[in-house]
Every structure is written in structure tokens, then in C-alpha cells.
C-alpha positions in Angstrom: 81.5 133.9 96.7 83.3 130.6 96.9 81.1 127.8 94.9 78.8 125.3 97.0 80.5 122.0 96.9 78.9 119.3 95.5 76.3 117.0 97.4 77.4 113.5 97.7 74.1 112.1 99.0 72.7 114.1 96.4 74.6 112.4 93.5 74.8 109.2 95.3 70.7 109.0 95.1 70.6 109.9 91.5 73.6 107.2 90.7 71.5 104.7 92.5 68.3 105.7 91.7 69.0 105.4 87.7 70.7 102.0 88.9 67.7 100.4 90.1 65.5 101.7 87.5 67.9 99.9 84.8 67.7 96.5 86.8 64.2 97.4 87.1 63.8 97.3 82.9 66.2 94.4 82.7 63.7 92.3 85.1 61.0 93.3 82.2 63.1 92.5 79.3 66.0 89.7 80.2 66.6 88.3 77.4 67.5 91.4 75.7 69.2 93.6 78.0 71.4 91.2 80.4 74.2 89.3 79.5 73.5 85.5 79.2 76.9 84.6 80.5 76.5 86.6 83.6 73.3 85.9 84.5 75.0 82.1 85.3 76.7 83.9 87.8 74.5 85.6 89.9 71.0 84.6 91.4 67.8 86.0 90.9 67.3 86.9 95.0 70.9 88.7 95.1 69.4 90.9 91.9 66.7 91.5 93.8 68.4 92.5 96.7 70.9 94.6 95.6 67.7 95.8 93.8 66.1 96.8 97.1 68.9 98.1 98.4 69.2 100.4 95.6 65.7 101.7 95.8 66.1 102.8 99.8 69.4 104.0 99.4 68.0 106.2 96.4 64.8 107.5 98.6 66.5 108.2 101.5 70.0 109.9 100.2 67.9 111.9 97.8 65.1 113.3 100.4 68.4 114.4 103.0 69.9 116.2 99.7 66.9 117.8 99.3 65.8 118.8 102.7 69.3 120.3 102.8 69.1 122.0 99.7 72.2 120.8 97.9 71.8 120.0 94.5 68.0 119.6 94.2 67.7 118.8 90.7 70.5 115.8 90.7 68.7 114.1 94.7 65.3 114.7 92.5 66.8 112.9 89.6 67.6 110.0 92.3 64.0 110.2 93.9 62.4 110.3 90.7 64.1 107.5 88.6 63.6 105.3 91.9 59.9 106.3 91.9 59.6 105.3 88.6 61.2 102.1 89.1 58.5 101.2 91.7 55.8 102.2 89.5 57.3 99.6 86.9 57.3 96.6 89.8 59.8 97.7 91.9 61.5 94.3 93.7 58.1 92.8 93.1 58.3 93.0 89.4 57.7 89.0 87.9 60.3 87.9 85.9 59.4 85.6 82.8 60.7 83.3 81.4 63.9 84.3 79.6 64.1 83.3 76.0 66.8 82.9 73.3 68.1 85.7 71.0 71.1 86.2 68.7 72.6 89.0 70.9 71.8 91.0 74.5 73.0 93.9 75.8 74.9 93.4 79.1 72.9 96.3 81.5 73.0 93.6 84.5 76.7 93.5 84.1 77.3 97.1 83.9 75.0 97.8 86.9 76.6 95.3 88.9 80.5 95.8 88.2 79.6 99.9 88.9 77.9 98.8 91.9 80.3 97.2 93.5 83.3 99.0 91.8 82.4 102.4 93.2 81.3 100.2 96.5 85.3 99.3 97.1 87.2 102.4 95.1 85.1 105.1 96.3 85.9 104.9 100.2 89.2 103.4 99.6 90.1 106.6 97.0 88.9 109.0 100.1 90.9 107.4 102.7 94.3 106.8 100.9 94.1 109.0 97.9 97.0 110.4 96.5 95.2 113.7 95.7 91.7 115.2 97.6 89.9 114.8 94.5 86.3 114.5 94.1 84.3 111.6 92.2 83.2 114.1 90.4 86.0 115.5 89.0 86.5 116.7 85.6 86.2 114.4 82.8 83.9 111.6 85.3 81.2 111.7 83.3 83.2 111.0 79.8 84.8 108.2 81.6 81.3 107.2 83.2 79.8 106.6 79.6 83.0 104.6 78.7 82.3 102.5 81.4 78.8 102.1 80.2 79.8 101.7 76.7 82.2 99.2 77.7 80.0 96.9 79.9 76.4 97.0 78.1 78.6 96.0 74.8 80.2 93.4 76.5 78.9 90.5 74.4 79.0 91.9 71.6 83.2 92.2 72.4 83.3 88.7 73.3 82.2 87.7 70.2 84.4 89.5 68.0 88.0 88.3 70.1 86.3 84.9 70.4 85.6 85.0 66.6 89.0 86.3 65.7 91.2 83.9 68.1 89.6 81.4 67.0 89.8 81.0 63.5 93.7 81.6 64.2 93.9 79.1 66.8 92.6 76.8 64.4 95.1 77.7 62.1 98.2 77.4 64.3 97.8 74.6 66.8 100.5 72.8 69.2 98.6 69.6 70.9 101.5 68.2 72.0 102.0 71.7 74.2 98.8 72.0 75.1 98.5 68.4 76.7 101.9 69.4 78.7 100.9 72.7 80.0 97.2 71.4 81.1 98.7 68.6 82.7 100.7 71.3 85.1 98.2 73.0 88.4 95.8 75.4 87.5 97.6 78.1 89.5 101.2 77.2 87.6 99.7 77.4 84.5 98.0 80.8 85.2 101.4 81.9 86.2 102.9 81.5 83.2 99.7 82.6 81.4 100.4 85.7 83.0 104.3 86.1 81.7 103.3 85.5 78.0 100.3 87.6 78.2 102.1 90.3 79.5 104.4 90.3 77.2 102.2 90.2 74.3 100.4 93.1 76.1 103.7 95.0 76.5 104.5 94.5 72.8 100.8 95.9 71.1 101.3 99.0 73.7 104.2 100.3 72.6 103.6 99.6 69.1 99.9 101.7 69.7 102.3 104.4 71.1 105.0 104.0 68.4 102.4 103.7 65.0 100.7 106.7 64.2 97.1 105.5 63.0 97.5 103.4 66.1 98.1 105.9 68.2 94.9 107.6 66.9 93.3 105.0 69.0 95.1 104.8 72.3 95.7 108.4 72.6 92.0 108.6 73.8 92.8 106.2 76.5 95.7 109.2 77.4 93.6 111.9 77.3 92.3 111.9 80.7 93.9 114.7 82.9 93.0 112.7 86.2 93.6 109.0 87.5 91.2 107.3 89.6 89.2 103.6 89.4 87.1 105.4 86.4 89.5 106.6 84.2 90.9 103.2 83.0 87.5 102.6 81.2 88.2 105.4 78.8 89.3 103.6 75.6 88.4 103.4 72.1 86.1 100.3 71.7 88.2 99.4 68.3 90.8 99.2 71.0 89.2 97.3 73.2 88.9 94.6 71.1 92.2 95.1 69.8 94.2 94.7 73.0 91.8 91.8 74.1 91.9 89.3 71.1 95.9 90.2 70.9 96.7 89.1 74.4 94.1 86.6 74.9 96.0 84.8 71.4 98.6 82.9 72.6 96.5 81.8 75.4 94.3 80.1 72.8 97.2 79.4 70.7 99.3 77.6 73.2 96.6 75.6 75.1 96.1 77.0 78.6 92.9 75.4 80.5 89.9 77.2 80.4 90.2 77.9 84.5 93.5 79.2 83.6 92.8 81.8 81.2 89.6 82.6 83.4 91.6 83.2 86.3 93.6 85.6 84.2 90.9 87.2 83.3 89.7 87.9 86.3 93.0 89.4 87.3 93.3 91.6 84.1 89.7 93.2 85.2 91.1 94.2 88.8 94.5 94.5 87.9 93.3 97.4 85.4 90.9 99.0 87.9 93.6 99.2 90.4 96.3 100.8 88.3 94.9 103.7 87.6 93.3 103.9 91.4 93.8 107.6 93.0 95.9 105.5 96.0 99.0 107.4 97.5 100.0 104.3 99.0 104.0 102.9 98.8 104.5 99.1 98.2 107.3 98.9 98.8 109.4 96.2 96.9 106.4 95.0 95.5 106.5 97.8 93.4 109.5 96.2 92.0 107.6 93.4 91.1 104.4 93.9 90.4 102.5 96.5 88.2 100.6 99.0 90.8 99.6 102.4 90.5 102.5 104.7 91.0 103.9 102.5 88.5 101.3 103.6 85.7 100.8 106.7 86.8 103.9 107.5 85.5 103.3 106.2 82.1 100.2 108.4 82.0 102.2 111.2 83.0 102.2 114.3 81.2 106.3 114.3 81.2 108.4 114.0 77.7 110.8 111.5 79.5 108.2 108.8 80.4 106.5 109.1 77.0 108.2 105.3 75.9 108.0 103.8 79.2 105.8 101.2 81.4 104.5 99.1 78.8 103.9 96.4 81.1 100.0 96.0 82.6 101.1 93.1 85.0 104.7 92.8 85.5 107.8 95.6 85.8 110.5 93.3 84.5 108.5 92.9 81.2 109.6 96.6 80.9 113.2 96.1 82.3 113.5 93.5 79.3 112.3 95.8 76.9 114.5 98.8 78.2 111.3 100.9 79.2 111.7 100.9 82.8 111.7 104.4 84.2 110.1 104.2 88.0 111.7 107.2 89.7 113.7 105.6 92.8 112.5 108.7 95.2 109.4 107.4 95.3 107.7 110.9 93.5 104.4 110.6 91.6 103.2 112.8 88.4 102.5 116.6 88.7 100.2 116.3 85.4 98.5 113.6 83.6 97.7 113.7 80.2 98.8 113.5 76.4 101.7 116.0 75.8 99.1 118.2 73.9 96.3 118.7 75.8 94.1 119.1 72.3 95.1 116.0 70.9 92.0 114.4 71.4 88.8 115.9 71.5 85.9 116.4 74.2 83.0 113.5 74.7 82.7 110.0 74.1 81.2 110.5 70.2 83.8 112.8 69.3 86.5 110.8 70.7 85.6 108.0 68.8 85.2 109.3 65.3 88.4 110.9 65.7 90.8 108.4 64.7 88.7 108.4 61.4 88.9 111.6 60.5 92.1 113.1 61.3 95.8 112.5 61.9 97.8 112.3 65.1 98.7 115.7 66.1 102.0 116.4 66.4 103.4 117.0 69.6 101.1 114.0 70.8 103.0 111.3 73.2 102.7 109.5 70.3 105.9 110.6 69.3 108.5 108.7 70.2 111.7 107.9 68.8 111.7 104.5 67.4 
């Protein structure tokens, strides 16, 4: 009996229906559970609407899924958390005045970015995917709560690679470069932001790849068996801030403008979203140029010979520089993604991120390259 494929209206309702009871919660409690930096970004009447949206999406996917019979529980799950989140106010809940406290969580920023994340990748992944692989592959719901973990915590990040790159910034200062490179454009300074990010990116990864109790940390971020918009959220939070205060140093250091360094930023976020995107698509001699997915794919690949390659997370000649440039010229992809031993890391998020704590790299990890 082959097995009943899963329901996406069915899933969809309960994605959306959790959704909107979060924003629900964070209209109760703002000063606690959204991100003070974000909420500057965003209006109260767009929450509201994407709130509303949420809430008849959730209703109506979930009663189809369940008039249909597929996956009752999970359009339920939908129907209910979006119930629920009327019952608390619903779009009519009153929002108080938000107060001040020493930390938030960032729940508006994580239901927002997965909004509109899945909103783009999701249809995009259907139509032009490499592979006819589901959402709900294996592994989507370790990479989910990475993405969870990674957005709700977001403050809390910022203030550790703020707090880090600062005090070193104050440390080692040049004004007289800093007044030259703000007095280029915005768009020529993010330019070359780019180039001395990347390499500074470029140099941590391979070093994560090349030290062992480094590598205890990034081979979680390897661990995933399939690519897709999701699985680039799966890293170690020491990581995170790691790679983060590492690249964003000589930013600081050196003086870039704030819309500069904002700008890259902003890149970085889609940049990183879209490398490891299930897209079968060929870019030509952009490939050549700029850092896309086949490209990364291939360092993710579960191959010996690409274990010390594509460093790079904007730009391929970062990795021609470095000798690590390895892009296949017939324009193949990966057969298998993955560390070189598949039990290198173990299953779910808590596991994963005691792991580097408690034990040593196994061997036969793609940790192991040559030096």
C-alpha cells in the first residue's frame, strides 16, 4: 500500500495557524516578545494584516484538509491554534503601550521573515527545483527550530557581536581611513565592504573546516542531507555569533558608514537564503562571478574532493585566490549532501548543540582536510 502523501493545505493551516497565534501573544506582551529594532520597521496595521490574513488562511486551508481527510490532526492543529488566537483578541486585540526592558525576544521577527521567506522560496522551489522534494522533507523540522532559535534570539546575538566588535574597534582605530572611505557613495563603499567581508568570511570557514574543536561547531551546519531555503538556518548559535562578529570586524574596524554595512547586511541575509535554495537553475557566467547555489551545493556535497573547497559566501574569486575553487565546468550538481560520515553529528537541535561539548570530531568527518 503505497503511503498517502502529505497534505499541503493541511500543513499550511497548522504553519499559519501557530503563526498568528504567536503574533497574537506578541500583541499581548510587546515589550517582551518582539524585537525593539524591528518593530521600527514595520507598522502596527501591516502586523495586523498579515495577522488577518493568517487567521483566514488557517480556517479555510485547515477545514478543506479536513473535509478531505488528509492529515486531520496537523489541519486541526491549524484550526485550533487560529481558534485560540481569536479567543485571545484575534486582529482586534488592543495593543498597550510598549514599555522598556533590558532584553526581548524577537517572535515578530521570526514570524515575519518565515512568513515571507516560505512566501517567495516555497513556489519558486516547486517550479524550478533541482529535485521534486517536498517542504517536508527529512530533517525540515530540525532546520525549522533552527530557524526559530535563530530569529527569536536575535537580540540577544546582536548584542554579543556588537559587544565584541566594539571593544576591538576601540582598540584598533584608523580615522584618517574611515573619513576617506565614508567620503566615497554608499553603493562604492558597500562594494568594497563586500570584498573584505568576504574574505574575512572565506578565511574563518576554512579554518572551522581545518581546526578540529572548530569543526565540532560547523559540522552541524553540514549535517543536513538536503538543501533548500531552510537548511542554511541549521547552525550552532556559538557559531552564529562567531561568523557574525568575525566578518562584521573589519567593517567596524575600517570605518564603513552605517548604510553601508546595513546594506551588506541585508545582502548576507538573502544571499544565505538563496545559496542553499533547491533551484536547478544555470547562471550562466554569473556563476563565475557571483556565489549561487550550484556553487555551494557543491561545498555541501557529500564528495571527498570538494571537502576543502568554496569558502567563499559572496564571491568565487575569493576561492580562486585561495586555491579552493573546484566548480565542475559540465555544469553537474551533487548526488549526496552531507558530512562524509553520516553519524558525525547527532539527531535534533539539543543534541546537536551539546555535542561540540562533549565529544571529539569523529574521524572520517569532512573536517578532515589536509592542511
Amino acid at each position: 500500500m503505497r503511503p498517502t502523501r502529505p497534505s499541503w493545505f493541511a500543513h499550511l493551516s497548522a504553519w499559519l495557524g501557530v503563526l498568528s497565534l504567536i503574533a497574537v501573544v506578541c500583541f499581548h506582551f510587546p515589550e517582551l516578545l518582539t524585537s525593539r529594532d524591528f518593530r521600527r520597521v514595520y507598522s502596527e496595521d501591516f502586523a495586523r494584516g498579515l495577522l488577518l490574513f493568517g487567521l483566514v488562511a488557517a480556517f479555510v486551508l485547515g477545514t478543506v484538509a479536513i473535509l478531505r481527510g488528509r492529515n486531520r490532526r496537523v489541519a486541526l492543529l491549524g484550526v485550533g491554534s487560529a481558534t485560540l488566537a481569536v479567543l485571545l483578541g484575534g486582529t482586534d486585540v488592543q495593543l498597550d503601550p510598549i514599555g522598556q526592558t533590558p532584553w526581548s525576544l524577537g517572535l515578530d521577527w521570526f514570524v515575519v521573515s518565515l512568513f515571507f521567506s516560505a512566501l517567495v522560496f516555497v513556489p519558486i522551489e516547486r517550479a524550478l527545483g533541482r529535485l521534486d522534494q517536498s517542504l517536508l522533507r527529512p530533517g525540515w523540522r530540525t532546520d525549522l527550530a533552527y530557524f526559530f532559535l535563530s530569529h527569536v534570539l536575535v537580540q540577544f546575538i546582536l548584542i554579543l557581536v556588537t559587544a565584541w566588535t566594539t571593544h576591538i574597534a576601540a582598540l584598533v582605530a584608523f580615522p584618517a581611513l574611515a573619513a576617506s572611505l565614508q567620503s566615497l557613495p554608499v553603493w562604492l563603499q558597500f562594494m568594497i565592504a563586500v570584498v573584505c567581508a568576504d574574505l574575512a568570511q572565506a578565511v574563518l570557514h576554512r579554518a572551522y573546516h581545518r581546526v578540529p574543536w572548530l569543526w565540532r561547531f560547523h559540522a552541524i551546519h553540514h549535517s543536513s542531507r538536503h538543501m533548500d531555503w531552510l537548511a542554511g538556518s541549521r547552525m550552532h548559535l556559538f557559531e552564529i555569533v562567531l561568523t557574525r562578529s568575525f566578518v562584521l570586524l573589519p567593517l567596524v574596524v575600517l570605518g564603513f558608514s552605517q548604510p553601508a554595512i546595513n546594506a551588506y547586511v541585508i545582502l548576507v541575509g538573502l544571499q544565505a537564503v538563496l545559496a542553499h535554495a533547491n533551484l536547478g537553475l544555470r547562471f550562466g557566467w554569473l556563476e563565475q562571478v557571483l556565489v549561487l547555489p550550484r556553487y555551494h551545493h557543491w561545498h555541501h556535497a557529500r564528495d571527498p574532493r570538494y571537502v576543502d573547497a568554496h569558502y567563499a559566501i559572496h564571491l568565487p574569486v575569493i576561492d580562486r585566490l585561495m586555491g579552493t575553487y573546484r566548480l565542475p565546468r559540465d555544469g553537474t550538481w551533487p548526488a549526496e549532501y552531507g558530512n562524509l560520515d553520516p553519524d558525525d553529528v547527532p539527531e535534533g537541535v539539543w543534541r546537536q548543540h551539546l555535542a561540540p561539548f562533549l565529544q571529539a570530531t569523529r574521524r572520517g568527518g569532512r573536517g578532515a582536510a589536509p592542511p
